[in-house]
C-alpha positions in Angstrom: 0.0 0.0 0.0 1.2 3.4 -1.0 0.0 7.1 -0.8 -0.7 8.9 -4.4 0.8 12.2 -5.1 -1.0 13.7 -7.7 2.6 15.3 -9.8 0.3 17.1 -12.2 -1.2 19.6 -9.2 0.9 22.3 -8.5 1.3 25.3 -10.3 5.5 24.1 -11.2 4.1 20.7 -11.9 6.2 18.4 -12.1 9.6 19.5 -10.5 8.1 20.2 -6.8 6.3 16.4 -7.0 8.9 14.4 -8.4 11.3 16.3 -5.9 8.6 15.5 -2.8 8.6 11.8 -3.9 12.9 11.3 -3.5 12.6 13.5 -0.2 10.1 10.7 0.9 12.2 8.1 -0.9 15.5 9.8 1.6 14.1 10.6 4.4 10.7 8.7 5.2 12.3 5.7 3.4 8.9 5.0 1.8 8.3 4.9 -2.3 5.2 7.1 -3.6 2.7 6.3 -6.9 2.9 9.6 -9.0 -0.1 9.9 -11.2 0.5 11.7 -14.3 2.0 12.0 -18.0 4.8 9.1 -17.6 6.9 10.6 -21.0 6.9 14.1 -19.0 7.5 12.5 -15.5 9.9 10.5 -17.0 11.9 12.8 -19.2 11.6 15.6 -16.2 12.9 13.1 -13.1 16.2 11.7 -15.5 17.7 15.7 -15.5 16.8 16.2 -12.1 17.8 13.2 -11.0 19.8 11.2 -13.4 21.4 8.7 -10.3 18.4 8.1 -9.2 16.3 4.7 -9.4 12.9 5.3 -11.2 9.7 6.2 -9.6 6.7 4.4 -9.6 4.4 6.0 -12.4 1.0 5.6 -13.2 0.4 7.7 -16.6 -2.6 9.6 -16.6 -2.8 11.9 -19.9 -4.8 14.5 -18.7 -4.0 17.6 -16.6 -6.4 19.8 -15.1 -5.5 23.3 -14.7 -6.4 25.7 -12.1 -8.3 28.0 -14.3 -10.5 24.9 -15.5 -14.1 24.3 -13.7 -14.2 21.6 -11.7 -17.3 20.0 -13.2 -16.4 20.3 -17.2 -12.9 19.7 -16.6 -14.5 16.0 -15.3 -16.3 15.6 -18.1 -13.5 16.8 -21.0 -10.6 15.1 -19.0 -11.8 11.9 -17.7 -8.3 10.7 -17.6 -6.7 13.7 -15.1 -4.3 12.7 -13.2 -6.8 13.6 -9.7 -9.6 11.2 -11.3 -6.5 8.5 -11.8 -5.4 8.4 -8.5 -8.8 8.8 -6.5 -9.6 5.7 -8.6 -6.1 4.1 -7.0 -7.6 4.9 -3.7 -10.9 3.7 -4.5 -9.7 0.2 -6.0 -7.6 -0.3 -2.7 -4.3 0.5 -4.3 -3.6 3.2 -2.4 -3.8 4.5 1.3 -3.7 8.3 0.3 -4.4 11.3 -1.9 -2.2 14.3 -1.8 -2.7 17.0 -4.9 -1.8 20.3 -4.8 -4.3 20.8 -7.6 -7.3 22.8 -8.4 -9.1 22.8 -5.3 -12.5 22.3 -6.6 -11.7 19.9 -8.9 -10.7 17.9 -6.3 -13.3 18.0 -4.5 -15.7 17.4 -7.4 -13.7 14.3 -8.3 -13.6 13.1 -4.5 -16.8 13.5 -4.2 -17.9 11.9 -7.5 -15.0 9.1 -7.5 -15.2 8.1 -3.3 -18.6 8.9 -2.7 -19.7 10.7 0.7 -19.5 8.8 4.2 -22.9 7.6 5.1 -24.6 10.1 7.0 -22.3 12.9 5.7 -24.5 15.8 3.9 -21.6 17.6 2.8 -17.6 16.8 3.1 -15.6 19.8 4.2 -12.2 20.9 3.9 -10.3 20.7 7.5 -6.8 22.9 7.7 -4.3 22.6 10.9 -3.0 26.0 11.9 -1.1 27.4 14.7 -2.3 28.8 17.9 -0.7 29.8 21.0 1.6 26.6 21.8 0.0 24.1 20.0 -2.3 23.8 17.3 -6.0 23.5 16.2 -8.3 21.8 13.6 -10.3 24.4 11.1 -13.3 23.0 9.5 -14.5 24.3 6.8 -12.1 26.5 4.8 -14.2 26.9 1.5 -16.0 23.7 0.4 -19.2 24.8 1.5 -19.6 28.6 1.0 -23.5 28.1 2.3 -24.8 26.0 5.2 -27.0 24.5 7.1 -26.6 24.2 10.4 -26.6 20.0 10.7 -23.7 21.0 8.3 -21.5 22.2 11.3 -22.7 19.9 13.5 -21.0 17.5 11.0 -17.7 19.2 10.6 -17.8 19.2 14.4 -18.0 15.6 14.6 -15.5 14.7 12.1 -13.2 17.9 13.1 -13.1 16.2 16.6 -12.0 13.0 15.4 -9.6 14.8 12.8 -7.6 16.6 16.2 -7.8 13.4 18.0 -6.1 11.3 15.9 -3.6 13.7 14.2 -2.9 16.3 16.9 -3.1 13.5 19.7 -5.7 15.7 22.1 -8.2 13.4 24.1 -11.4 14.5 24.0 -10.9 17.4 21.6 -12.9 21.1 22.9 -14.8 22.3 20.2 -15.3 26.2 19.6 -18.6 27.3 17.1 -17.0 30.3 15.8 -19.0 33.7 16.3 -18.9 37.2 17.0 -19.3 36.8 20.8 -18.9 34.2 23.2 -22.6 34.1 24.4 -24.8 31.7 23.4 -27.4 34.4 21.6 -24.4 35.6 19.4 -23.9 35.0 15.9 -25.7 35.4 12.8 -28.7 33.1 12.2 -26.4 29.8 10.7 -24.7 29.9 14.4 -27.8 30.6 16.6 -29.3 27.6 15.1 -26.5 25.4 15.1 -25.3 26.0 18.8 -28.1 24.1 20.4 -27.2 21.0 18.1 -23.4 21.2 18.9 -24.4 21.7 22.4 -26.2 18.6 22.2 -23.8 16.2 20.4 -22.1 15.1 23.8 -19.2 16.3 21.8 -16.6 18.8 24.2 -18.3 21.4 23.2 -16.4 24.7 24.0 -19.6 27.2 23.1 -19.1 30.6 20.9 -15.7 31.2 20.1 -14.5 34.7 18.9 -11.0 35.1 17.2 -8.6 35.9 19.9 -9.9 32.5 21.2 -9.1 30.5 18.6 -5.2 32.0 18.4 -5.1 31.7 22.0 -5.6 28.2 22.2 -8.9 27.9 23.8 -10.3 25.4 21.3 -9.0 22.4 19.6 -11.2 22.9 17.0 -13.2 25.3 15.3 -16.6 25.1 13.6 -17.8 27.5 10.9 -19.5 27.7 7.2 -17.1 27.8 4.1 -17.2 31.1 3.3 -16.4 32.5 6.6 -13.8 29.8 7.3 -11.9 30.8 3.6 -11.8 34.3 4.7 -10.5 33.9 8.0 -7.6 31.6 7.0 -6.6 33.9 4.0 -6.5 36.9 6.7 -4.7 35.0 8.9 -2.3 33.8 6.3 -1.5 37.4 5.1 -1.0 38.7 8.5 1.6 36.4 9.1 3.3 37.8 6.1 2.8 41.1 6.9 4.4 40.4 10.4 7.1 38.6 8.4 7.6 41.0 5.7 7.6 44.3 8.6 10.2 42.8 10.6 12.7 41.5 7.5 12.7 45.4 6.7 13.0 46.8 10.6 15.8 44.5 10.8 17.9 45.9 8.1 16.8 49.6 8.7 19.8 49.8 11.9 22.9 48.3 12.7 21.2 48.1 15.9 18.5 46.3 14.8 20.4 44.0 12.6 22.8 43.2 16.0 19.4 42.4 17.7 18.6 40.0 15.3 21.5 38.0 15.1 20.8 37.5 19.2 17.1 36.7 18.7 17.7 34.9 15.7 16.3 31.5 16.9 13.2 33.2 18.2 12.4 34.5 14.7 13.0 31.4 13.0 10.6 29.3 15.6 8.0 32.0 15.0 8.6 31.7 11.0 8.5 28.0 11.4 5.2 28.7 13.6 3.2 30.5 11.0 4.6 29.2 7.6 1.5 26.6 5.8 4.1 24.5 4.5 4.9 23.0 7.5 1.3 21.6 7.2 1.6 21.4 3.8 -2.5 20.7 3.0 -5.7 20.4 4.2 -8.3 17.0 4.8 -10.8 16.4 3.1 -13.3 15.4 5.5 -16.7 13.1 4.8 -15.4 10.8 1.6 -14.7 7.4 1.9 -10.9 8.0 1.5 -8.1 10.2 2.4 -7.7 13.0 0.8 -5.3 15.8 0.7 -5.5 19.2 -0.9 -2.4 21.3 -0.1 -1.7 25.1 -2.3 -1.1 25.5 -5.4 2.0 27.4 -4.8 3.3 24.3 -2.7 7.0 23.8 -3.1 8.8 20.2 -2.7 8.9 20.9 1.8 5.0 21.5 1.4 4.2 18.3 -0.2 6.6 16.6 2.1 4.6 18.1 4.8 1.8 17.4 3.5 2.7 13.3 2.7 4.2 13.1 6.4 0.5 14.2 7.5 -1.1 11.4 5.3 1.2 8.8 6.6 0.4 10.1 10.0 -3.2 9.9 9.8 -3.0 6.3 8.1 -1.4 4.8 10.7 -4.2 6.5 13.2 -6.3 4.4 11.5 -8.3 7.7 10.9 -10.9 7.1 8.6 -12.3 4.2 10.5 -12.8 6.3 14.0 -14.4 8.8 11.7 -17.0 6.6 10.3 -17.4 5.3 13.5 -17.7 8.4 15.6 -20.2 9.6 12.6 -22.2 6.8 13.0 -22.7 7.6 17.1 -22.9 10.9 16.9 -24.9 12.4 13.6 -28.4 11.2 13.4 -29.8 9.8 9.7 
């Protein structure tokens, strides 16, 4: 059994997947499946790599791009490499799917290709970020623009089961993000779906605001797509901001530069802290599969990241306490 790296995903296809697959060949000592165009893999990996020992290639002919729709792009390129490798995963020849592919073309063929867990309305996309020393589970970050609210109290279930297994927390708290931390906070979408959280006999935190979440407060955090898309892309360009502020104080001084070299180490564990890559993608949470979505701008650390998180999730025998906990918790 392998994990499936879709090499036709990111936007430098293929030279950050076939570099991801020897860094996993060197350093997890484990041998991918690429899914893609074999001459192109093949010509590509032989000049970056001409002392190498081949990959494992499955040839898939068709690429979809990130400016195609996820639906026609389906139906024009039956034979992309995401519809390929799902298939893998569907047929038992794979544990795993990583792409750093169009985003809702992956979800379109997951959905199409895996089929939803029973009892699952709509799968979400779950992203690990960093909050004060230690970090939380963030469901949804754009599947589902709209919701109901038995949507969240489905991301909450599988959320819960998502920090359990790959962040190691027992009995994960669960935050309901909102405006205010009362329970009459919130726009309609939260007011509804608090008392069915509430109920769940999940650890349900309550309202969360913000400065909750980055302080640690909840292991996870419930909201609808839309909201969840914009919070993570704030939060992402924050961190660069912060980044990008202190690179130029730093070099304004030769005080400032003398500073740095003594908190050097600081600065790289808060660069480490906030940088995706070290994630390297998000879950796809409710298909009868793993599957991994990471950026499109990933680089060959990203998608080692993000293959270190698949293998870690395997072995946590995730997708069975899933279905399981889905099962016990969400009604039919």
């Amino acid at each position: 059994m392998t994990i499936i790296l879709d090499a036709m995903g990111s936007d430098a296809y293929p030279e950050p997947e076939l570099k991801a697959a020897v860094m996993v060949r060197q350093t997890l000592h484990e041998e991918l499946t690429l899914v893609g165009k074999r001459d192109m893999l093949e010509m590509k990996f032989k000049q970056l790599f001409p002392n190498e020992k081949p990959l494992h290639i499955v040839d898939a002919p068709d690429i979809v791009e990130m400016t195609d729709k996820p639906v026609e792009s389906a139906r024009k390129k039956p034979n992309n490499s995401m519809a390929v490798g799902l298939n893998l995963v569907k047929n038992g020849e794979g544990e795993a799917f990583v792409t750093a592919g169009n985003t809702g073309a992956a979800y379109f063929n997951a959905v199409t290709i895996l089929r939803r867990m029973d009892k699952i309305s709509r799968p979400a996309l779950a992203s690990i970020i960093p909050v004060y020393h230690s970090k939380a589970v963030f469901v949804d970050t754009g599947a589902n623009a709209d919701c109901r609210p038995e949507f969240l109290l489905e991301f909450a279930v599988m959320g819960s089961v998502y920090a359990e297994k790959a962040l190691n927390v027992d009995s994960p708290k669960v935050g309901l993000l909102s405006n205010g931390e009362e329970a009459g906070k919130g726009n309609q979408l939260v007011k509804d779906a608090y008392p069915l959280l509430k109920n769940s006999g999940l650890n349900f935190y309550g309202n969360t605001e913000p400065k909750e979440v980055y302080a640690g407060n909840v292991n996870v955090v419930v909201t609808d797509g839309f909201t969840g898309n914009i919070f993570i892309k704030t939060s992402e360009s924050v961190g660069r901001l912060i980044t990008n502020v202190l690179r130029e104080e730093i070099s304004a001084s030769f005080s400032s530069k003398m500073g740095y070299l003594l908190a050097k180490p600081a600065f790289a564990a808060l660069k480490k802290m906030m940088d995706p890559a070290e994630v390297g993608a998000g879950l796809l949470l409710g298909v009868n599969g793993l599957v991994f979505i990471g950026h499109g701008r990933s680089d060959a650390y990203a998608l080692l990241s993000a293959i270190k998180l698949a293998r870690r999730t395997i072995d946590a025998n995730l997708l069975t306490a899933m279905k399981d906990e889905v099962q016990a918790k969400i009604s039919a």
